[in-house]
C-alpha positions as CSV (number, residue, x, y, z in Angstrom):
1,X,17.4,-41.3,43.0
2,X,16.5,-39.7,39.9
3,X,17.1,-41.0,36.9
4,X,19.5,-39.0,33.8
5,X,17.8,-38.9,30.8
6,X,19.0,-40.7,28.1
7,X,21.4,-38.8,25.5
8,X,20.1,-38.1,22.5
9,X,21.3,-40.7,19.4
10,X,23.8,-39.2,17.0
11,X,21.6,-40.2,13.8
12,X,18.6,-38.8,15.0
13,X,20.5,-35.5,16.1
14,X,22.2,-35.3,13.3
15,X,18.5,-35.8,11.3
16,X,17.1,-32.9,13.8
17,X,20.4,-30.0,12.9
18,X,20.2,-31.6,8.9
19,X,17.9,-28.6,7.3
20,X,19.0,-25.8,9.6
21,X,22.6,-26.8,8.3
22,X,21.7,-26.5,4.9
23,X,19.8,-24.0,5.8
24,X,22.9,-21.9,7.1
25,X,25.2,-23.1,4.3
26,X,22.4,-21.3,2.0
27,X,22.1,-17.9,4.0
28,X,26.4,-18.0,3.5
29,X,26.3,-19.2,-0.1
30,X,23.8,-16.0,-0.3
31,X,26.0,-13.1,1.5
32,X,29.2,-14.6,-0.5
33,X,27.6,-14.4,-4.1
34,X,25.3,-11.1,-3.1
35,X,28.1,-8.8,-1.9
36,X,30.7,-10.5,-4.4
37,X,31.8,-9.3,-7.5
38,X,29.4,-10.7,-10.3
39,X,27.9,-14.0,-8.5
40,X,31.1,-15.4,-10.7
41,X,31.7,-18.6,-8.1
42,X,29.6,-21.5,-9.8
43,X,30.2,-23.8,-7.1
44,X,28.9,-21.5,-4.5
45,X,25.4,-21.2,-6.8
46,X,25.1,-25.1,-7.2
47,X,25.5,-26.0,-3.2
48,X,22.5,-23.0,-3.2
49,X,20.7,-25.0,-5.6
50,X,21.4,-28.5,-4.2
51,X,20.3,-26.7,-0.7
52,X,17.0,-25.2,-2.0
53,X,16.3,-28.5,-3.5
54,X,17.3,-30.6,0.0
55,X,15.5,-28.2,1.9
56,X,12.2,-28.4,-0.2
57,X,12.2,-32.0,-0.3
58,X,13.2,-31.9,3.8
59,X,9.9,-30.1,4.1
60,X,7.2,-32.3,2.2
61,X,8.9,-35.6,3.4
62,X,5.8,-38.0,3.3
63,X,3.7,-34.8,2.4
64,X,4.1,-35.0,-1.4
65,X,1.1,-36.2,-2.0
66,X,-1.0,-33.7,0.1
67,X,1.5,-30.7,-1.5
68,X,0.5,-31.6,-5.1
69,X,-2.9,-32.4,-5.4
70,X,-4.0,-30.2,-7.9
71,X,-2.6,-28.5,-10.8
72,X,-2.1,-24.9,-9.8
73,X,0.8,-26.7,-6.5
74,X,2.2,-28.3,-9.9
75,X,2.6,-24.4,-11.9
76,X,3.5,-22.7,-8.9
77,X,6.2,-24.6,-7.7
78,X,7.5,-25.3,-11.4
79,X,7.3,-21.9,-12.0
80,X,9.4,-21.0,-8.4
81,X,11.9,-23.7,-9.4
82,X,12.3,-22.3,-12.8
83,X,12.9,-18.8,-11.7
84,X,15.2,-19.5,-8.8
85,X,17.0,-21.9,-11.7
86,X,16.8,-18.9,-14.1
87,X,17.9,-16.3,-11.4
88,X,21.3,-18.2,-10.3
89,X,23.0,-19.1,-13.7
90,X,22.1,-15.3,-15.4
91,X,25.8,-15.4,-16.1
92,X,25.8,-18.8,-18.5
93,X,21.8,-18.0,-19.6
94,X,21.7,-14.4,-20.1
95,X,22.7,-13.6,-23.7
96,X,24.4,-10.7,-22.5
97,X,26.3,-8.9,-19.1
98,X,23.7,-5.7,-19.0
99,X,26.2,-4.5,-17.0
100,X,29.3,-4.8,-18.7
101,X,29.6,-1.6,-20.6
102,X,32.0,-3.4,-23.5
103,X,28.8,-5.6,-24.9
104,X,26.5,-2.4,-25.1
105,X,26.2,0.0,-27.9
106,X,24.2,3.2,-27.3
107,X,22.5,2.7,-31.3
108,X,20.6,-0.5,-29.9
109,X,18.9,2.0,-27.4
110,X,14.6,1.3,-27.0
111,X,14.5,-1.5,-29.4
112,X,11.5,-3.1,-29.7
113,X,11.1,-7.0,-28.9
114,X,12.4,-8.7,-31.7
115,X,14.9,-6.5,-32.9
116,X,18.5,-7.8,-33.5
117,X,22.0,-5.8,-33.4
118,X,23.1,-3.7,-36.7
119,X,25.3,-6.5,-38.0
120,X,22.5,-8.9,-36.7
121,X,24.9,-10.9,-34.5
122,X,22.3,-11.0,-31.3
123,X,18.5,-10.9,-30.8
124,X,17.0,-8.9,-28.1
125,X,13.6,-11.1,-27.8
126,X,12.2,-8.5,-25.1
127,X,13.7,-5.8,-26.5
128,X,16.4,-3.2,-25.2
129,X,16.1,0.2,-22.9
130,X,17.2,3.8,-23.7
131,X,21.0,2.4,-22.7
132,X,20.7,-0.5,-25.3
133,X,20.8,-3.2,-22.5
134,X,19.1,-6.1,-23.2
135,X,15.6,-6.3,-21.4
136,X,16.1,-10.2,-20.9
137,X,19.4,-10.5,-19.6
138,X,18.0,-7.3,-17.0
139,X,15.6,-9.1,-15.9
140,X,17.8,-12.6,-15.5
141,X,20.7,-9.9,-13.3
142,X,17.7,-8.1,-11.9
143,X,15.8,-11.3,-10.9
144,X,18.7,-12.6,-8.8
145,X,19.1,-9.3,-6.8
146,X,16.0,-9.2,-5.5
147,X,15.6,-13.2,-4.4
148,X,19.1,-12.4,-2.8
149,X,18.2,-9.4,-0.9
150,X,14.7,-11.1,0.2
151,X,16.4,-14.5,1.3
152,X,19.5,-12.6,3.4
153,X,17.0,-10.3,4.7
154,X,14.6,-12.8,5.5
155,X,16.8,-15.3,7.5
156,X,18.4,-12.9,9.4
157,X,15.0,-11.3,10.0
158,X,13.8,-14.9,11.2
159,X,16.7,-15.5,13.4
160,X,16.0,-12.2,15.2
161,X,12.4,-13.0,15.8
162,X,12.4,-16.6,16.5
163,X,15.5,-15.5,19.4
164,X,13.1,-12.8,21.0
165,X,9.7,-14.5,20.1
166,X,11.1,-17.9,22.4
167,X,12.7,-16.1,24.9
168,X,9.8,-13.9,25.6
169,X,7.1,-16.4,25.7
170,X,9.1,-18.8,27.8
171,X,10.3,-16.1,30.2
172,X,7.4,-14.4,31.1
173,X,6.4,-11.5,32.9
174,X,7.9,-8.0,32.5
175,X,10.5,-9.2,30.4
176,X,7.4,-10.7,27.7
177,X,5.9,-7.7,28.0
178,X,8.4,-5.7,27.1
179,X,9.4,-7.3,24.0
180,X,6.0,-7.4,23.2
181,X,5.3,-3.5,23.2
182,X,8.2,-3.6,21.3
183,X,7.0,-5.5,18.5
184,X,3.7,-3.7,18.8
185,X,5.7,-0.4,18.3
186,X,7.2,-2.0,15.6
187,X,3.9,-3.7,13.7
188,X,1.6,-0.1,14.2
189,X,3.8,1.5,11.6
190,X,3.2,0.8,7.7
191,X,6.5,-1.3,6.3
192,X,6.8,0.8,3.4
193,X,6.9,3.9,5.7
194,X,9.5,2.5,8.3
195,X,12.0,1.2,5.7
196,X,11.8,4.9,4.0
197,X,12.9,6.6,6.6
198,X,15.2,4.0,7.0
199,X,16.9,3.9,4.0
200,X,16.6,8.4,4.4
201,X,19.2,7.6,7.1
202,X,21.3,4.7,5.4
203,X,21.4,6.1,2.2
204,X,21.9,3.8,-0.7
205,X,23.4,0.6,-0.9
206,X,23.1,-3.0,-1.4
207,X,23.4,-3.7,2.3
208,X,21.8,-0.7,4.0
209,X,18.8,-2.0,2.2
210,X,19.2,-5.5,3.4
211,X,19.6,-3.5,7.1
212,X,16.2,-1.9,6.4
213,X,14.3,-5.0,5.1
214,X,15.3,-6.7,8.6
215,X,14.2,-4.4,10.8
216,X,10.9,-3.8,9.2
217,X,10.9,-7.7,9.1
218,X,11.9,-9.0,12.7
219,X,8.3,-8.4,14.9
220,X,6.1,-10.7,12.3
221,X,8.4,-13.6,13.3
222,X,8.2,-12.2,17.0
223,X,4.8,-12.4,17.2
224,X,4.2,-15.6,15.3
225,X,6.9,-17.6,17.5
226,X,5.5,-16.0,20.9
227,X,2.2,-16.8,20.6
228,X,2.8,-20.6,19.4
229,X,5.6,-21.1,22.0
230,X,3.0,-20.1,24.4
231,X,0.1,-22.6,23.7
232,X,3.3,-25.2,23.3
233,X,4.8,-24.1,27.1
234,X,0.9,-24.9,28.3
235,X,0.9,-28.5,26.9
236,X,2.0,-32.4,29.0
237,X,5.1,-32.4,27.1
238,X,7.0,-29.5,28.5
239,X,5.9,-30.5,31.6
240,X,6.8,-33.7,31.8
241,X,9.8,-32.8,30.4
242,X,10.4,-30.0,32.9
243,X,9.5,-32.4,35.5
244,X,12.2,-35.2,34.0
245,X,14.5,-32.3,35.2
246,X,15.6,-31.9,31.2
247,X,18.1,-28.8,31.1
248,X,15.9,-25.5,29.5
249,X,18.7,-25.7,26.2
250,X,17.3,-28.9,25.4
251,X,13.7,-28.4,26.0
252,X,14.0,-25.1,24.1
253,X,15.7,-26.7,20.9
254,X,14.9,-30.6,21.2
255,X,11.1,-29.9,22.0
256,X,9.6,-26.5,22.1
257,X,11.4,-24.9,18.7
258,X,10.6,-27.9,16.3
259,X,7.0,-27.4,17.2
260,X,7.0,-23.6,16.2
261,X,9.0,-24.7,12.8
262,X,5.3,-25.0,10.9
263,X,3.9,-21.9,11.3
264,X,7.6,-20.2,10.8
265,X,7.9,-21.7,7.6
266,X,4.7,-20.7,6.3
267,X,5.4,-17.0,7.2
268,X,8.8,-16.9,6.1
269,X,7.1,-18.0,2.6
270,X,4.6,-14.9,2.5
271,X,7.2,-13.0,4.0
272,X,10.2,-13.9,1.4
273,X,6.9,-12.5,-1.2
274,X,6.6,-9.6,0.8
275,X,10.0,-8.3,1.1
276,X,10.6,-8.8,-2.5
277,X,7.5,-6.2,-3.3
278,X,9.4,-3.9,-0.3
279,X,12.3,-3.8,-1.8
280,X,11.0,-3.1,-5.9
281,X,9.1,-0.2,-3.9
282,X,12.3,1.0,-2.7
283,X,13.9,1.0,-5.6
284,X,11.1,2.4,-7.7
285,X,11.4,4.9,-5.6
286,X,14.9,5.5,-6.2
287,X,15.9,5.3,-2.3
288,X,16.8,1.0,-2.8
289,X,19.9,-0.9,-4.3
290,X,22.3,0.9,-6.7
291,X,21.8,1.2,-10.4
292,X,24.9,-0.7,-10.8
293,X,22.8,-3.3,-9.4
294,X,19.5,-3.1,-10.4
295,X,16.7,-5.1,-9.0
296,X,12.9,-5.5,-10.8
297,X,11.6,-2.4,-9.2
298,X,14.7,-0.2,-10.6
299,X,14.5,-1.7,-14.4
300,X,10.4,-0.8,-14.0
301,X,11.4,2.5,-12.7
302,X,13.8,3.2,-15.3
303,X,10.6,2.4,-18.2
304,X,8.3,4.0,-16.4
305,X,8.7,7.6,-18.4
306,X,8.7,5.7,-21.7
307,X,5.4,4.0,-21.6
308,X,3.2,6.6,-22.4
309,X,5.3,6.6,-25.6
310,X,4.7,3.6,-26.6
311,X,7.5,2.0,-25.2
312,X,6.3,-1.0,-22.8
313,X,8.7,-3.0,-22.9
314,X,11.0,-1.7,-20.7
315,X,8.5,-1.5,-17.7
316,X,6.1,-4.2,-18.8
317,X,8.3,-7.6,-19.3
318,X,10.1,-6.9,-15.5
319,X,6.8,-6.1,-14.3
320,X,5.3,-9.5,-15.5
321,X,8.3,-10.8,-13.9
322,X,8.0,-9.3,-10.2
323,X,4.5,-10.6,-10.6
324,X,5.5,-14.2,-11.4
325,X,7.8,-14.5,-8.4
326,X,5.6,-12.9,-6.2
327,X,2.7,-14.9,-7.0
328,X,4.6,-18.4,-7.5
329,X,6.3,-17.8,-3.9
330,X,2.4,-16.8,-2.5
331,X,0.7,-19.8,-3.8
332,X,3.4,-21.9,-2.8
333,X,3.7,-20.6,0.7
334,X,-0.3,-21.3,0.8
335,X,0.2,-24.7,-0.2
336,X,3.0,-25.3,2.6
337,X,0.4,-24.0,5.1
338,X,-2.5,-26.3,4.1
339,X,0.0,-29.2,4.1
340,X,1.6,-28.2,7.4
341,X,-1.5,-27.9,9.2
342,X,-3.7,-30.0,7.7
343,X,-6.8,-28.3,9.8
344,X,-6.8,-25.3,8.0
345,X,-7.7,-27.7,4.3
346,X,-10.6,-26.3,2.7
């Protein structure tokens, strides 16, 4: 007679569900403060913080050491923490609502860095655009839109991919190679391309472009989760575990998915980089998020006629911003990747 396997302890289960938890309280915490009015709910942006924080320190559990061994893992992840810090308290550390049309005054209009207010009550250290909104607290409201756009899109993104990536690899036959044509289909087209004629449909909007970013987004994770669920379905494990007559739900979640969790994490990095860049793009371009809730790319665009004027300011500062995110989130993600796989360490 053939043994039942032995249920799984509470503690370790509990251990096992711990960072996708958080990880869903994050992706809520996210759509709540994103598509409510002003991010105003400070409790919501701490349990993201505490969750960012539990997550990262999830991750390099025991790995600390390999993470930071050099200086640039120390700048880029102080840097990342410091924008994401930076990005969701712009309402108590921005020195002004850019928004809120009571605090501007059209005379404080392409001020240069420096410059303070007529009866010198307020200093606009990165100077103000052709509006009079302060460059800073732009930056700080414009900061926040696009990490909130890239983290919603890139969950939901993930979820997509890791569902059809898993099922395709461990289903087999026509059914895989369907998907998989799909994703093809899906990968031969540029992003930038697919989420313009996108967004030509959607038209504007916070979450049309959100829509747009997940769809261009879903095949990477495909892909990725396909091919390493298929050299994990090849190994003793699943077999023995098949042959221990486990039911598939288990084997799926208890064995085969924490296995694909490294290589998922180090694309979702790269990819959270990526879809920031996609979505400035878009907005540059004038077909992204509304102007009454600008991202970096819009506040670049909206600079972009003066700098031959002299004015670079208003397009340089939230430039060297985009930059510092995107590169901070790269070189972190690169770091994850050499600690996650320690084969791949130069």
């Amino acid at each position: 007679m053939t043994e039942m396997p032995a249920p799984i302890p509470l503690r370790e289960r509990t251990a096992d569900a711990l960072p996708w938890l958080v990880t869903a309280a994050m992706a809520l915490a996210t759509l709540a403060l994103a598509f409510g009015p002003d991010w105003s709910s400070l409790p919501a942006r701490v349990l993201m913080l505490i969750g960012f924080v539990a997550i990262c320190a999830h991750l390099l559990r025991g790995r600390g050491r390999q993470f930071f061994n050099g200086p640039v893992a120390y700048i880029a992840a102080g840097s990342l923490l410091l924008l994401v810090v930076l990005a969701l308290f712009a309402n108590e550390i921005a020195p002004q609502n850019p928004y809120d049309l009571r605090q501007l005054d059209i005379m404080d209009g392409r001020l240069p860095p420096g410059s303070t207010t007529f009866d010198g009550a307020m200093t606009y250290h990165l100077g103000t655009d052709e509006q009079g909104r302060d460059i800073l607290s732009g930056i700080l409201y414009g900061l926040r839109v696009s990490l909130s756009v890239a983290i919603i899109a890139t969950l939901v993104a993930m979820a997509i991919g890791v569902v059809v990536g898993i099922y395709a690899a461990w289903a087999g036959g026509r059914v895989e190679t369907i998907l998989m044509r799909l994703v093809d289909l899906q990968l031969s087209f540029p992003s930038i391309l697919v989420a313009l004629m996108l967004m030509a449909a959607f038209g504007r909007g916070l979450d049309k472009v959100v829509i747009a970013l997940i769809i261009v987004q879903w095949a990477y994770y495909a892909r990725t989760v396909r091919g390493t669920a298929l050299s994990e379905t090849r190994k003793e494990y699943i077999d023995a575990a098949r042959g221990l007559g486990l039911p598939v739900r288990r084997i799926i979640f208890k064995h085969l998915l924490p296995n694909c969790i490294p290589p998922l994490l180090v694309i979702s990095t790269v990819q959270i980089a990526n879809t920031i860049v996609l979505e400035s793009s878009l907005s540059f371009l004038g077909v992204g998020v509304p102007i009454t809730r600008p991202s970096l790319g819009l506040l670049i665009a909206n600079g972009y006629d003066y700098m031959l004027s002299g004015q670079y300011w208003m397009s340089m500062y939230p430039g060297v911003a985009l930059l510092a995110i995107v590169a901070s989130i790269n070189l972190v993600g690169d770091r994850l990747r050499d600690t996650l796989n320690p084969r791949l360490r130069k």
